[in-house]
PLY file of the C-alpha trace (Angstrom):
ply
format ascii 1.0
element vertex 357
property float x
property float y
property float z
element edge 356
property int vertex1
property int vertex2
end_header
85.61 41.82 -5.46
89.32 41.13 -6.24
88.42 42.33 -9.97
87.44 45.85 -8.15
90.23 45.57 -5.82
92.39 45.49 -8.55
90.85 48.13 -10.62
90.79 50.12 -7.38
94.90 49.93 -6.78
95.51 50.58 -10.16
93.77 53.85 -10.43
95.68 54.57 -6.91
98.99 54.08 -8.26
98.70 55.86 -11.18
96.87 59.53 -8.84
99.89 58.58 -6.49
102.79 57.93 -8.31
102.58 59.46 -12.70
103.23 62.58 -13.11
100.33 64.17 -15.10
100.60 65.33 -18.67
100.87 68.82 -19.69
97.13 69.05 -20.43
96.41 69.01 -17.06
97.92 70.97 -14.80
97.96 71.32 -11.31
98.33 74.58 -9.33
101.54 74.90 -7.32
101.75 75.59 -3.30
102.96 78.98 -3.20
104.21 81.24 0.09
101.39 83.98 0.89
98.26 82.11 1.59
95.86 83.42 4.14
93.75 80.74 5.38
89.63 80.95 5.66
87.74 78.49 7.45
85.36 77.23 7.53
86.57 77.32 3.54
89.81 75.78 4.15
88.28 72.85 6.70
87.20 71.65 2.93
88.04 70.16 -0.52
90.77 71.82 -2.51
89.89 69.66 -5.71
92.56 71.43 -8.10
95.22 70.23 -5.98
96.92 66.81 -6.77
96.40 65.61 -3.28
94.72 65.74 0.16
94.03 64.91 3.33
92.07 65.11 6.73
94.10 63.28 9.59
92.95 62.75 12.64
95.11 60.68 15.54
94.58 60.53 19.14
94.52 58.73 22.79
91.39 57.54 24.20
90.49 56.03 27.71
88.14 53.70 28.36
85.70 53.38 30.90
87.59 51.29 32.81
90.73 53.51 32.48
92.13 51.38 29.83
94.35 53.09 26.77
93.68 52.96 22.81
95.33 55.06 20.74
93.05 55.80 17.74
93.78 57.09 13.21
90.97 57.98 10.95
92.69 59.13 7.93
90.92 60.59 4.61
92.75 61.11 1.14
91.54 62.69 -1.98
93.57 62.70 -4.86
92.85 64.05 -8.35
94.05 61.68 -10.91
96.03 63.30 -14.07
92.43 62.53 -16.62
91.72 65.43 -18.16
88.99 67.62 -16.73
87.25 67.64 -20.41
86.26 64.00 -20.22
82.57 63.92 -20.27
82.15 60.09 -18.89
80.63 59.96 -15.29
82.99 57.46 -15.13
86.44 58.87 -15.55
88.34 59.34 -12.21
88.77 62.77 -11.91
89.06 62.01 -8.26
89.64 59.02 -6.05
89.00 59.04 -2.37
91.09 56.83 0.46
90.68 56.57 3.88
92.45 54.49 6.91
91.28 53.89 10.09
93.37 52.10 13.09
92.99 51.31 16.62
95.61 50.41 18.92
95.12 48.22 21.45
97.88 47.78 24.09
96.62 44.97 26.24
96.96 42.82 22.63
99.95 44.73 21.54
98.57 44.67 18.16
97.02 47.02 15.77
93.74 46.83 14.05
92.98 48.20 10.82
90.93 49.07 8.22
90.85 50.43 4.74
88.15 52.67 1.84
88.83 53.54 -1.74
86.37 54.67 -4.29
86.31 57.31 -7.10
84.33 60.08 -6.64
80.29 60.11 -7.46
77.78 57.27 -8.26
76.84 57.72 -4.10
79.94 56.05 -3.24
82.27 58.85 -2.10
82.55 62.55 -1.67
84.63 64.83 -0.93
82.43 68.65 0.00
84.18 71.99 -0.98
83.39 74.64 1.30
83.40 72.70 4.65
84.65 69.54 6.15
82.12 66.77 4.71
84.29 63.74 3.49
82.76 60.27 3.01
83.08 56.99 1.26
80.23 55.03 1.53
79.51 54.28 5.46
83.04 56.31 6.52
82.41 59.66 7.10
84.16 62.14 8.90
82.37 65.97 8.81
82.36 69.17 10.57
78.92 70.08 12.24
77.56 73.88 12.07
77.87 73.62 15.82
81.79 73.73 15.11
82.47 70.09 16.12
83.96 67.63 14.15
82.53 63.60 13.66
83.39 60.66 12.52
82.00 57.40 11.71
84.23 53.95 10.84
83.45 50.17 10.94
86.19 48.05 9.95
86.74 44.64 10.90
87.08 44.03 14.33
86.70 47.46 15.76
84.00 50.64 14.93
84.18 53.93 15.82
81.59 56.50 16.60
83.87 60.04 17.89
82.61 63.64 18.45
86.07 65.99 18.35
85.01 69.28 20.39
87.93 71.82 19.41
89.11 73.85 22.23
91.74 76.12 20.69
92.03 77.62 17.22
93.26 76.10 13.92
97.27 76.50 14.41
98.09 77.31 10.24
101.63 75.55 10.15
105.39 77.03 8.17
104.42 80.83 7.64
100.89 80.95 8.00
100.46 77.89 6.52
102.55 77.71 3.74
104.73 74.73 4.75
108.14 74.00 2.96
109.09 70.20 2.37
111.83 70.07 0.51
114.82 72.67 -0.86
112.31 74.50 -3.94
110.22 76.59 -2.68
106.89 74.68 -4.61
108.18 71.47 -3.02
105.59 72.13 -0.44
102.24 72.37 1.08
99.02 74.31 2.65
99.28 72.72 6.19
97.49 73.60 9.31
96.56 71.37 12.46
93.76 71.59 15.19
95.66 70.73 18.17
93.75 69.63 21.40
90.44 68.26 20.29
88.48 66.95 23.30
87.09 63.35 22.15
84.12 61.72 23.49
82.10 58.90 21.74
82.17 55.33 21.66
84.69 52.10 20.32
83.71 48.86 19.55
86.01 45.99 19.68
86.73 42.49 21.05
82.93 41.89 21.42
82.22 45.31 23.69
81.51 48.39 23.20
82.77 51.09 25.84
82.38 54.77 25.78
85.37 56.69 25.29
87.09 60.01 26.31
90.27 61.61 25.26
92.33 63.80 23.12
93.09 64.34 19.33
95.26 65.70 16.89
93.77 66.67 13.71
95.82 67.19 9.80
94.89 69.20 7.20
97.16 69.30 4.02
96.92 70.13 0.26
99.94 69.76 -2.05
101.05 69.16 -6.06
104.52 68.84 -5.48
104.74 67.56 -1.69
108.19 65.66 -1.96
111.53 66.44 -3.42
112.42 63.42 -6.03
115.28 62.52 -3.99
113.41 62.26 -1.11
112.45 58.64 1.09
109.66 59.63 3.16
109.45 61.31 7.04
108.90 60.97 9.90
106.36 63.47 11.53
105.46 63.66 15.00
102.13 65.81 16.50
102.09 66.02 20.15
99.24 67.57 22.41
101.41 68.52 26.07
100.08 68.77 29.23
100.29 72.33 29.89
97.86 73.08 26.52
101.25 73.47 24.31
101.19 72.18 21.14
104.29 70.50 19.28
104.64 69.45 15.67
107.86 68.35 14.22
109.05 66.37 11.08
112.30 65.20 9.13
112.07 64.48 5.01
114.67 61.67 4.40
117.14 61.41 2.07
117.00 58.03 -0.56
121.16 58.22 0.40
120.16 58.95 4.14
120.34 61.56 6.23
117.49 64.99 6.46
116.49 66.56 3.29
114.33 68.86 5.29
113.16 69.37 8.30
111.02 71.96 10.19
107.44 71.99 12.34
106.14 74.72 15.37
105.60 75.34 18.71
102.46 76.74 19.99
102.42 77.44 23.72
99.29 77.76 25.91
99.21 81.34 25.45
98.79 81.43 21.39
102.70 82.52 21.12
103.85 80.18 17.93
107.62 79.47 17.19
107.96 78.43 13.62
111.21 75.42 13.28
113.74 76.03 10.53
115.57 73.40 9.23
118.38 73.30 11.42
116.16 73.64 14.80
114.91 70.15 14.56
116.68 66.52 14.91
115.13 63.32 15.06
117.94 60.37 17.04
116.76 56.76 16.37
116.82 54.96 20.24
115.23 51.93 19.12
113.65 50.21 16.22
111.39 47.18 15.50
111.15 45.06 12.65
107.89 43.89 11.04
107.41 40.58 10.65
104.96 40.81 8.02
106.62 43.17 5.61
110.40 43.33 6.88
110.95 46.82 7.40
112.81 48.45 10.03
111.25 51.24 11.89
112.86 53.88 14.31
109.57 53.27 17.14
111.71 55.48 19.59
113.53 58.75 19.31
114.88 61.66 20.76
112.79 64.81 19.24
115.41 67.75 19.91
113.90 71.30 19.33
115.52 74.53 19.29
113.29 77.61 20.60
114.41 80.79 21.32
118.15 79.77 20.99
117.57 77.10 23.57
117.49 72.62 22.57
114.90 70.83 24.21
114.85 66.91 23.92
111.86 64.98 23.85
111.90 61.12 24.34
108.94 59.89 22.16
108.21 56.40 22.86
105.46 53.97 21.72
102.56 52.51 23.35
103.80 49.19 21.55
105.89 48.44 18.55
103.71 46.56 16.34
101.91 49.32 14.26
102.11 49.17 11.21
99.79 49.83 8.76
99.83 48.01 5.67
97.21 49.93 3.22
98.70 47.64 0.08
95.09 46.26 -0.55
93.45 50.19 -1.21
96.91 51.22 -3.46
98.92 53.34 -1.27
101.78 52.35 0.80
103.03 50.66 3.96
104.16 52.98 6.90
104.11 52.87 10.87
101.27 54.97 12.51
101.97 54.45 16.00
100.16 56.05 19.48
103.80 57.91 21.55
104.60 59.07 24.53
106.58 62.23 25.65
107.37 62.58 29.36
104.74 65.92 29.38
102.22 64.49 26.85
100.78 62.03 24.07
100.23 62.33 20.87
101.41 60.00 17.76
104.21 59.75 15.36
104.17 58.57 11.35
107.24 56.75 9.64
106.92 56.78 6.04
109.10 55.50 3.24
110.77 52.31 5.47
109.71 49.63 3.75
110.02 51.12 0.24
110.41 54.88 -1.57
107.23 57.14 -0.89
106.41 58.12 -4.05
103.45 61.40 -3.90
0 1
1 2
2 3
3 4
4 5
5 6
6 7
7 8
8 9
9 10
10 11
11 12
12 13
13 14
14 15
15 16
16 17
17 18
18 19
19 20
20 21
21 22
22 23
23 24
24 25
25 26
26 27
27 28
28 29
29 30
30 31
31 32
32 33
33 34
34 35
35 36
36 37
37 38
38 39
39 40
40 41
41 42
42 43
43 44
44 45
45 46
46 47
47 48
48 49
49 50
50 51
51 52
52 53
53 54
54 55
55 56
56 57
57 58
58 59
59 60
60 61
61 62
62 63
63 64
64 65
65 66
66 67
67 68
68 69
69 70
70 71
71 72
72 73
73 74
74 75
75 76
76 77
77 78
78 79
79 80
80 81
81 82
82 83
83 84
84 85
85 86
86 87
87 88
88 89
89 90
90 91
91 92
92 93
93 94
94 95
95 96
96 97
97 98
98 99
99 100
100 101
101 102
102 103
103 104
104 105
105 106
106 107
107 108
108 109
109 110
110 111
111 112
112 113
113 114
114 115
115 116
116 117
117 118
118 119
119 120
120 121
121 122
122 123
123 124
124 125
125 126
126 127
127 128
128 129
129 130
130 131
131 132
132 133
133 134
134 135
135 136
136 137
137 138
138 139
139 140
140 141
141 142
142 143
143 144
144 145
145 146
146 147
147 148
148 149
149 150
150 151
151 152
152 153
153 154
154 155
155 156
156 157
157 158
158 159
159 160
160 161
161 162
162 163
163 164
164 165
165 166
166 167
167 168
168 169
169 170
170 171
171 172
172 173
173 174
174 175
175 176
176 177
177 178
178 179
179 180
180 181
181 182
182 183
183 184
184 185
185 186
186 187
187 188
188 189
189 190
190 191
191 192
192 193
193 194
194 195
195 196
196 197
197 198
198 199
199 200
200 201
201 202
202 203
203 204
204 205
205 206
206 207
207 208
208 209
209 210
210 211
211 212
212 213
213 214
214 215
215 216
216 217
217 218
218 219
219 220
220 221
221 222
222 223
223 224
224 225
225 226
226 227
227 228
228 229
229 230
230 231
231 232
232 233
233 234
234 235
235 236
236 237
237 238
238 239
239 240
240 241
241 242
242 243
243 244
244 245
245 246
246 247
247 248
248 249
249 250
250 251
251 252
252 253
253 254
254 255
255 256
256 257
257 258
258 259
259 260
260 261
261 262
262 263
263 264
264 265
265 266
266 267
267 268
268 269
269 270
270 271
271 272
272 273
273 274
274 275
275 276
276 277
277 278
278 279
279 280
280 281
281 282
282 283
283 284
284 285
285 286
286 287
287 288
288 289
289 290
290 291
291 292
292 293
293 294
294 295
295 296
296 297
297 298
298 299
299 300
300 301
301 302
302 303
303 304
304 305
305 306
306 307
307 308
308 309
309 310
310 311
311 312
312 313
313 314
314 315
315 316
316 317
317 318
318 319
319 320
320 321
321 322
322 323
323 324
324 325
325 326
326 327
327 328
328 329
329 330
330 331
331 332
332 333
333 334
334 335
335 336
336 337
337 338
338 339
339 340
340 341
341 342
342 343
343 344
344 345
345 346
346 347
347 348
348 349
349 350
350 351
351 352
352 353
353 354
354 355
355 356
């Protein structure tokens, strides 16, 4: 097992962090895309990387909160696509799944990698249908997404019902990260999923209900090289609005780039530039385990329509981290927030070391 463990983190960190050679190339994000679903709810195996990312509250049947990540990643590997062995990996699949338990103030986590084929994991172009081995998350042909995770000390069995379109994210879902135009992605998220199902953990398992955030992103160039990481921010408000925001740090400090969108309850969509978004650190926590410093609370200030609105994001509890060392990719904070007119979660990436994508 630690052979394959090995074996595992090595293929990661050379998909994550080498560039690939000229014989193969990757296409590049590029502004004009229209979106198709259920196309687009799919693989995009060309691209260099990719992901399905859902986050969300839950409450418990005796009105208890758990905040709640499944997180899939495909990545295509720079091996050329010529190779004939069933075993080169000309893609590698990743997935992360937390829960977040307030009443222990700790997170629970658990982590999948595997290469593509052999029954292990895949990856379905045409529709949501990502799996490796018994993690799964898929979209049914009654429109509803599902997931299944067991990971030691928790499992998760969720239905996501979507009750408002796919919101495509930047202009139409071509989403700039960084000051070149290819330093980007295809982004769109499903705001607003209604959650049912049930959680396992601490020797019980409790039906669930609750509300979800869901990802979707494909990229070859996602961050500038001079780049640290984000932090990114999806919030589901109480009036059926829908808020995404994020900041690309500077290595020296300070925003390389910044943007996100509004989407109020009655489908009108303002799209941030740059300048119309500012995360302000209020209070940061320190992990024990891996010694970074993490901004857990901010003030999220949006300009729409001429107009700055501050938002005052604060965390269910400051220990959650997620250390995905073990599957090859990197450590970051995943953390369950609160705004004073909804919930939804916030990411810190690129604390305890340089994101490298």
């Amino acid at each position: 097992m630690a052979r394959a463990s090995t074996l595992v983190a090595g293929i990661a960190a050379v998909a994550i962090g080498v560039a690939a050679p000229a014989g193969t190339p990757y296409p590049q994000v590029r502004p004009g895309i229209v979106l198709r679903f259920p196309a687009d709810h799919g693989a995009h195996p060309a691209y260099r990387t990719e992901w399905w990312y859902v986050t969300g509250w839950l409450r418990t049947e005796d009105e208890k909160d758990l905040g709640f990540q499944v997180t899939f990643f495909r990545t295509r590997p720079p091996v050329g696509t010529a190779n004939p062995s069933r075993f080169a990996a000309t893609q590698v699949l990743f997935a992360h799944a937390a829960l977040s338990d307030p009443t222990r103030r700790r997170l629970l986590h658990g982590e999948r990698a595997a290469r593509q084929g052999f029954g292990l994991a895949s990856a379905r172009v045409g529709d949501a249908d990502v799996a490796i081995r018994d993690w799964a998350l898929r979209r049914g042909a009654d429109g509803r997404w599902r997931t299944t995770v067991a990971a030691e000390g928790f499992k998760l069995a969720l239905v996501f019902d979507p009750t408002q379109p796919p919101m495509p994210q930047g202009q139409g879902g071509y989403s700039r990260k960084g000051p070149r135009p290819d330093e980007a992605s295809y982004y769109y998220s499903i705001p607003h999923l209604r959650v049912s199902g049930t959680v396992e953990h601490g020797g019980r398992r409790v039906r669930v209900r609750g509300t979800a955030w869901l990802d979707r992103e494909w990229s070859s160039n996602y961050l500038a090289p001079q780049a640290q990481g984000w932090d990114w921010t999806g919030l589901n408000l109480d009036d059926g609005s829908a808020l995404m925001a994020y900041r690309i740090r500077r290595k020296d400090g300070g925003t390389l780039w910044a943007g996100g969108s509004l989407r109020t309850r009655d489908g009108r969509t303002t799209v941030f530039a740059p300048g119309d978004v500012v995360f302000r650190p209020i209070a940061t926590w320190r992990s024990p385990v891996t010694g970074a410093r993490y901004p857990v609370a901010q003030d999220l200030t949006v300009r729409v329509n001429g107009v700055a609105i501050t938002r005052r994001l604060m965390p269910m509890f400051a220990a959650q981290e997620l250390d995905a060392r073990r599957s090859g990719l990197p450590v970051y904070w995943e953390g369950a927030v609160q705004v004073p007119d909804g919930r939804g979660y916030l990411e810190l990436t690129g604390y305890a070391a340089p994101l490298a994508m």
